[in-house]
C-alpha positions as CSV (number, residue, x, y, z in Angstrom):
1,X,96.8,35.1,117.7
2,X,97.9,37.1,120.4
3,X,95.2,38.2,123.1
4,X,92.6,38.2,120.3
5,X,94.7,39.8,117.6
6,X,97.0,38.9,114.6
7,X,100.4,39.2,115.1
8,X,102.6,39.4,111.9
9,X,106.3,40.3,110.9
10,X,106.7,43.5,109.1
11,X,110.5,43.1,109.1
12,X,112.9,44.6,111.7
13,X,114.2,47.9,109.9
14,X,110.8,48.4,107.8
15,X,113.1,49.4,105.3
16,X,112.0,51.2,101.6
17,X,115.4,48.8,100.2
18,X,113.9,45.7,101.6
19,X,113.4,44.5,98.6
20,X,117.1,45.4,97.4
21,X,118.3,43.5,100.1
22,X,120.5,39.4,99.5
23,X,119.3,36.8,100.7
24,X,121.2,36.8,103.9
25,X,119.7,40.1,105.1
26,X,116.6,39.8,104.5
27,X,116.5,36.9,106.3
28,X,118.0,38.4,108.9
29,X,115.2,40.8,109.5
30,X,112.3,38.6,109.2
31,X,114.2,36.1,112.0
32,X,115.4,39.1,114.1
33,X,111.9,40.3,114.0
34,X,110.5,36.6,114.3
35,X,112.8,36.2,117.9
36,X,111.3,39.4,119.1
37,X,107.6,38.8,118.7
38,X,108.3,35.1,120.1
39,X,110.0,36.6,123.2
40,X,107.5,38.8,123.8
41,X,104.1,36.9,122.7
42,X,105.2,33.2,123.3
43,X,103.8,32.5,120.5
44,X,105.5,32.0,116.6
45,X,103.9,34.1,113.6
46,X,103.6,32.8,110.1
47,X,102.3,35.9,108.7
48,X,104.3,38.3,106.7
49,X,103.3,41.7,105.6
50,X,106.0,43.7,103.6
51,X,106.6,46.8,104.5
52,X,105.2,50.0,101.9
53,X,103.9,46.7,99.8
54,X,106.7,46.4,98.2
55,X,108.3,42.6,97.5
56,X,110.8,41.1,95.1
57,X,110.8,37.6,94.0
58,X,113.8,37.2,96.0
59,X,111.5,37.9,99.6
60,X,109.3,35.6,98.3
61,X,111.8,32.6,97.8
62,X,112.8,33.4,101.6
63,X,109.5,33.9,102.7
64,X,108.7,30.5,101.4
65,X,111.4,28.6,103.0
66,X,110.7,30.2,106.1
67,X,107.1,28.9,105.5
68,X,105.8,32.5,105.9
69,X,102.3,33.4,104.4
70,X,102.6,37.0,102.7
71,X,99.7,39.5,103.2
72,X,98.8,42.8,101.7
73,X,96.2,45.0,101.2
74,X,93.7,45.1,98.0
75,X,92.8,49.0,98.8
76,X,95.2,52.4,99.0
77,X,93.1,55.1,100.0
């Protein structure tokens, strides 16, 4: 929490191929995007939310070993 909010990555390009992306790039953008919150909050996020909903297995493993929790929504309006 960050001043009374949730703070959680949403990768640094918010790219539609996110989940097209190896192993090595994704990872990339969820630690790129994990330094900048930490810079900027002090504080380390554990929270993942994939950006248009969309995740391969692949994110998943990554997410994992990065001990990331993934959330996403239940409703699309």
């Amino acid at each position: 929490f960050y001043d009374g909010h949730s703070i959680g990555n949403h990768s640094f390009s918010h790219s539609y191929f996110l989940p097209l992306f190896g192993i090595k790039k994704f990872q990339k953008e969820v630690l790129s995007t994990e330094k900048l919150i930490s810079k900027i909050t002090k504080k380390r996020t554990k929270i993942f939310r994939p950006p248009h909903g969309l995740l391969s297995f692949l994110m998943v493993l990554v997410l994992k070993k990065l001990n990331y929790k993934i959330v996403c929504w239940d409703i699309l309006v």
